[in-house]
TORLOKOL-338216 format. One record per atom (N, C-alpha, C, O): residue number from 1; residue in three letters; atom name; x, y, z. Coordinates in nm, 4 decimals, m for minus. Layout:
% TORLOKOL-338216
{NUM 'ALA' 'CA' {X Y Z}}
...
***
This chain:
% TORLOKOL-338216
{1 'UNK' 'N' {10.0871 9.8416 10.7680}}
{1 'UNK' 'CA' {9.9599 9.8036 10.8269}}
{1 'UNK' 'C' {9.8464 9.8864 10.7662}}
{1 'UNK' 'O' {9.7496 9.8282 10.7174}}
{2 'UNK' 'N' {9.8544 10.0204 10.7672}}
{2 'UNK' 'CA' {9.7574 10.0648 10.6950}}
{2 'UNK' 'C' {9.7457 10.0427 10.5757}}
{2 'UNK' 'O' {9.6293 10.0277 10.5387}}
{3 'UNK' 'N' {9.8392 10.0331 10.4841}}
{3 'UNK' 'CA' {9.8167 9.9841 10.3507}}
{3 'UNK' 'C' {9.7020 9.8543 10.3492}}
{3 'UNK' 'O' {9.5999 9.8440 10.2812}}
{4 'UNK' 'N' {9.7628 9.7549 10.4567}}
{4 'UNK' 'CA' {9.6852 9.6567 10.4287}}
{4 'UNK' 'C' {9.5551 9.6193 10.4491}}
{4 'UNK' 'O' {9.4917 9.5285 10.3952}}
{5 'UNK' 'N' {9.5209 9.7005 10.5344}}
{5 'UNK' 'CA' {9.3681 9.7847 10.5752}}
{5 'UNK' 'C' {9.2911 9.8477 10.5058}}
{5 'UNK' 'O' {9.1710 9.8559 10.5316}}
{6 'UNK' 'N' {9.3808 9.9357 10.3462}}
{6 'UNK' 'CA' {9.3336 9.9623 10.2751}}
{6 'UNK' 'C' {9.2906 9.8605 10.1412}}
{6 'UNK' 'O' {9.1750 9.8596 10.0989}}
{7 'UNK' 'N' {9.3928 9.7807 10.0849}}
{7 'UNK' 'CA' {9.3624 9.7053 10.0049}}
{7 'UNK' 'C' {9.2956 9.5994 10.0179}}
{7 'UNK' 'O' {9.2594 9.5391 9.9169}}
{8 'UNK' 'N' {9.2640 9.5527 10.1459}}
{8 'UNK' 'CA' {9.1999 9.4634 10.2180}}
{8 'UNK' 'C' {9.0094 9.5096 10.2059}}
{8 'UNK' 'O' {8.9221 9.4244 10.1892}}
{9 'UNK' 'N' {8.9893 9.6207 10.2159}}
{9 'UNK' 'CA' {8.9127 9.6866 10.1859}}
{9 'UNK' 'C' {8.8764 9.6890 10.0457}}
{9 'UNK' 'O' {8.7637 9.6589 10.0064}}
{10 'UNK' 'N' {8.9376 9.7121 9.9971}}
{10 'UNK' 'CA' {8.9167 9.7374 9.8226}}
{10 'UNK' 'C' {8.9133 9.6071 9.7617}}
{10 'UNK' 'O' {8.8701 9.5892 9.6478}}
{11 'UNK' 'N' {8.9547 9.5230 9.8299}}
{11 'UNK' 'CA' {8.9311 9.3835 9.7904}}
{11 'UNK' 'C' {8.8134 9.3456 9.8182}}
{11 'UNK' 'O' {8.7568 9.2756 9.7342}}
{12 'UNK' 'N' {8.7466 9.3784 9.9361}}
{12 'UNK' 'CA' {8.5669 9.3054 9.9633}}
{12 'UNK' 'C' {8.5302 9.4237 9.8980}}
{12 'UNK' 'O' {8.4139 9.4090 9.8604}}
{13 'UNK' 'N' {8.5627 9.5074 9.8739}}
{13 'UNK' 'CA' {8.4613 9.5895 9.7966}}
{13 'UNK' 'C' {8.4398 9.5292 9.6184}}
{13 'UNK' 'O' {8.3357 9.5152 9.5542}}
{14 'UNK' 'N' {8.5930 9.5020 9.5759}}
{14 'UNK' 'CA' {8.5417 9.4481 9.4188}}
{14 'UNK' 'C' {8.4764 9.3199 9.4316}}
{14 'UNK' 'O' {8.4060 9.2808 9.3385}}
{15 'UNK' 'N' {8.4919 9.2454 9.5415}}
{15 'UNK' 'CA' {8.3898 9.1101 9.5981}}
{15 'UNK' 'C' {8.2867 9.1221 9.5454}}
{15 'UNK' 'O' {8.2317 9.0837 9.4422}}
{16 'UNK' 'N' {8.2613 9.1934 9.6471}}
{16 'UNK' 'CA' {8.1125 9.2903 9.6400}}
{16 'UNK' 'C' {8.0201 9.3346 9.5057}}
{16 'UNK' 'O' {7.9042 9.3141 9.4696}}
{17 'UNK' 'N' {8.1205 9.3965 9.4598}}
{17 'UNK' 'CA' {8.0488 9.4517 9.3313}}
{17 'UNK' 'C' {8.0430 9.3311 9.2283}}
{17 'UNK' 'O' {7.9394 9.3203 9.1627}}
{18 'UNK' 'N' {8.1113 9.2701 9.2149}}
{18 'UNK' 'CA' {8.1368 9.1449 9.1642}}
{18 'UNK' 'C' {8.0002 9.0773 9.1525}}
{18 'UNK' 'O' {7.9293 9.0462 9.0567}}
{19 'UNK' 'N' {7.9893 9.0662 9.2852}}
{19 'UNK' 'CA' {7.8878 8.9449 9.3392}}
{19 'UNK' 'C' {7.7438 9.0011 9.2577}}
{19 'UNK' 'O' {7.6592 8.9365 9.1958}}
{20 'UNK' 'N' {7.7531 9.1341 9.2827}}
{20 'UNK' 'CA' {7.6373 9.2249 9.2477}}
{20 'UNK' 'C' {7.6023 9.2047 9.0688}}
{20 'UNK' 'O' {7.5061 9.1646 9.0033}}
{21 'UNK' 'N' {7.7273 9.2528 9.0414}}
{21 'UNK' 'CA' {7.6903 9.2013 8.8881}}
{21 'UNK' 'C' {7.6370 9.0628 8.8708}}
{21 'UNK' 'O' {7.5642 9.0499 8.7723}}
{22 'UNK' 'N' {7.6602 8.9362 8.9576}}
{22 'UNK' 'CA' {7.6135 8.8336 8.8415}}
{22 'UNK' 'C' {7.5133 8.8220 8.9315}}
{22 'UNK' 'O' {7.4511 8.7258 8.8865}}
{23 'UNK' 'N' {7.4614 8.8544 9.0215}}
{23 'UNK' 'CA' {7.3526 8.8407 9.0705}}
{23 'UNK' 'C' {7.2265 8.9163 8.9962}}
{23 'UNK' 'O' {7.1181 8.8647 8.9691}}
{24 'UNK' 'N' {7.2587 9.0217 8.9758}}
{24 'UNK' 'CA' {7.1754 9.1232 8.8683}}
{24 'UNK' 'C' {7.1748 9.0238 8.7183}}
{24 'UNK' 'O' {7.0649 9.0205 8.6629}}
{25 'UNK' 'N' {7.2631 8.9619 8.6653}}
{25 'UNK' 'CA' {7.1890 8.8953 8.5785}}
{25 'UNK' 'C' {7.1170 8.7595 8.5916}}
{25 'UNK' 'O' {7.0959 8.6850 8.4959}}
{26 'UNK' 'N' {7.0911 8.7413 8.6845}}
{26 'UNK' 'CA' {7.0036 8.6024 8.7047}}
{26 'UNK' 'C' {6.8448 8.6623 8.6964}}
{26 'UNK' 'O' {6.8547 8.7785 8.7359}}
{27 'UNK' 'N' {6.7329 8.6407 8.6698}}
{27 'UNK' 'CA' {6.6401 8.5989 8.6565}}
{27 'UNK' 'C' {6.5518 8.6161 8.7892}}
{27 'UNK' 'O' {6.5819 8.5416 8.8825}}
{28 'UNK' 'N' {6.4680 8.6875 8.8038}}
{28 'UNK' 'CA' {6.3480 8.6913 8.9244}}
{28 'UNK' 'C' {6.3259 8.5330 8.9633}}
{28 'UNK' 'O' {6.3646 8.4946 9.0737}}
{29 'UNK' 'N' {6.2767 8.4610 8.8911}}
{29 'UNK' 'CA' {6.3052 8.3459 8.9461}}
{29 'UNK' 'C' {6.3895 8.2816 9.0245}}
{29 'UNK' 'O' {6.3617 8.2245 9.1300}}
{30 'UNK' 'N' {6.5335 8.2944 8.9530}}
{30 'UNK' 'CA' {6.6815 8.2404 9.0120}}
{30 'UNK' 'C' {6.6636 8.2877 9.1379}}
{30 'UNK' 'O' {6.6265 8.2264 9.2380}}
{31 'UNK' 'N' {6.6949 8.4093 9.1237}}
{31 'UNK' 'CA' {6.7121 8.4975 9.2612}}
{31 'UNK' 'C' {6.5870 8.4447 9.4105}}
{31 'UNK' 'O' {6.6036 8.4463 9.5325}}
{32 'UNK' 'N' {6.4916 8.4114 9.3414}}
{32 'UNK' 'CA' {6.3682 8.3534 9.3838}}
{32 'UNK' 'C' {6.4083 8.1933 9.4685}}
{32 'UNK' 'O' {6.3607 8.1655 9.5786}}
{33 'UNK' 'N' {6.4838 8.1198 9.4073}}
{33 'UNK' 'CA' {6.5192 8.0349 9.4008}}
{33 'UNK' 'C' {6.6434 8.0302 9.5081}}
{33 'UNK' 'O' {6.6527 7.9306 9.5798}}
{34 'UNK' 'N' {6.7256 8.1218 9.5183}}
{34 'UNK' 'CA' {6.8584 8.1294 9.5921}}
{34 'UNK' 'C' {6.8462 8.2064 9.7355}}
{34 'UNK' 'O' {6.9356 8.2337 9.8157}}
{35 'UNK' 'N' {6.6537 8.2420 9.7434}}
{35 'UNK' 'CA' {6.6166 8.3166 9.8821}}
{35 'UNK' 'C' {6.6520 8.4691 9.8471}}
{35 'UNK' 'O' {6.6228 8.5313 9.9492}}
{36 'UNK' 'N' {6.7007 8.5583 9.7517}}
{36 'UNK' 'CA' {6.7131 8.6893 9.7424}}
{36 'UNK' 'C' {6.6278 8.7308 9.6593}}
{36 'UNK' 'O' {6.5995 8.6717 9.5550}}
{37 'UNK' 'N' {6.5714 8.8519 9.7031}}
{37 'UNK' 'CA' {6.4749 8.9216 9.6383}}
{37 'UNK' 'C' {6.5663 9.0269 9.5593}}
{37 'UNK' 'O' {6.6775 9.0455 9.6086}}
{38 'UNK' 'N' {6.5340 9.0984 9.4429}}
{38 'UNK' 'CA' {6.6094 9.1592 9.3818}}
{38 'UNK' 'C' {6.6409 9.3274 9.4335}}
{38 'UNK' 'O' {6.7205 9.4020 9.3764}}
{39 'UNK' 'N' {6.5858 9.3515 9.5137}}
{39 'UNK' 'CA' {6.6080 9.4760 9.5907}}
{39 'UNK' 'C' {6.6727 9.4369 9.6775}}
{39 'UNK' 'O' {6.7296 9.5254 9.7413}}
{40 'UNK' 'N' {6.6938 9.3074 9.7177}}
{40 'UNK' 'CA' {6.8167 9.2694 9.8234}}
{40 'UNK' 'C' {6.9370 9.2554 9.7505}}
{40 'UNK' 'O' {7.0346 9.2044 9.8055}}
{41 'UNK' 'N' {6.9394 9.2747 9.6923}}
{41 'UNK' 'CA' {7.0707 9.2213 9.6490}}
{41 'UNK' 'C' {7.2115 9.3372 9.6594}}
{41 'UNK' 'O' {7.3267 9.3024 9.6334}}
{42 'UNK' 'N' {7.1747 9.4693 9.6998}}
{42 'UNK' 'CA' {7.2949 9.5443 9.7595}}
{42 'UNK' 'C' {7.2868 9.5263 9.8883}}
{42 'UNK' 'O' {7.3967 9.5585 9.9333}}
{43 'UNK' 'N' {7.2180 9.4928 9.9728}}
{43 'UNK' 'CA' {7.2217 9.4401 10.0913}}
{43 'UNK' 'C' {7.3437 9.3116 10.1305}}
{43 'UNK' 'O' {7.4444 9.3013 10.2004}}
{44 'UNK' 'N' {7.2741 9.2384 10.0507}}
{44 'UNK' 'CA' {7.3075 9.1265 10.0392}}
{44 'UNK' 'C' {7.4718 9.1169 10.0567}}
{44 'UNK' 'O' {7.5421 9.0742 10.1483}}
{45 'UNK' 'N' {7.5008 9.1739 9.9321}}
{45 'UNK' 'CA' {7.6040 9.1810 9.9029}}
{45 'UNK' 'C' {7.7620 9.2343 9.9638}}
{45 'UNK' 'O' {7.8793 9.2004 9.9481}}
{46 'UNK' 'N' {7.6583 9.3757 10.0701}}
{46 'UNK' 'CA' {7.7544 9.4332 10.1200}}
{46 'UNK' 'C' {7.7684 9.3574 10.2601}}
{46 'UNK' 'O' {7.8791 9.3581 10.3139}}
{47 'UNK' 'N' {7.6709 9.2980 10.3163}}
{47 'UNK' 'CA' {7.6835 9.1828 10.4433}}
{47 'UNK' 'C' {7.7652 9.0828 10.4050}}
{47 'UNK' 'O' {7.7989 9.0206 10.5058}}
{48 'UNK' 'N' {7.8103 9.0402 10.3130}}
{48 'UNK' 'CA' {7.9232 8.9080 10.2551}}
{48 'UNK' 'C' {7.8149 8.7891 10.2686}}
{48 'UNK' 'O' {7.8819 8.6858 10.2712}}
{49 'UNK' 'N' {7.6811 8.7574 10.2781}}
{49 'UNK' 'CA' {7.6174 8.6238 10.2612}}
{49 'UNK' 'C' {7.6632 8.5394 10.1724}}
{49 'UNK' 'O' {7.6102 8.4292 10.1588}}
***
């Protein structure tokens, strides 16, 4: 059980970072476009939107 608590974890976390990277390469616009401002986007990210 704890294991799975842990990797379960480490799994929304590479989500996360994931998400972060291709969000960081889109375009002020895009991001503009998809409702995130680019200072949101660790926010964003770590809430699971």
């Amino acid at each position: 059980m704890f294991l799975s608590v842990i990797l379960s974890g480490l799994r929304r976390w590479l989500r996360a970072r994931e998400t972060a990277r291709q969000l960081n390469t889109l375009s002020d616009r895009e991001l503009s476009d998809i409702g995130i401002a680019r200072h949101d986007i660790a926010q964003v990210t770590r809430q699971g939107r």
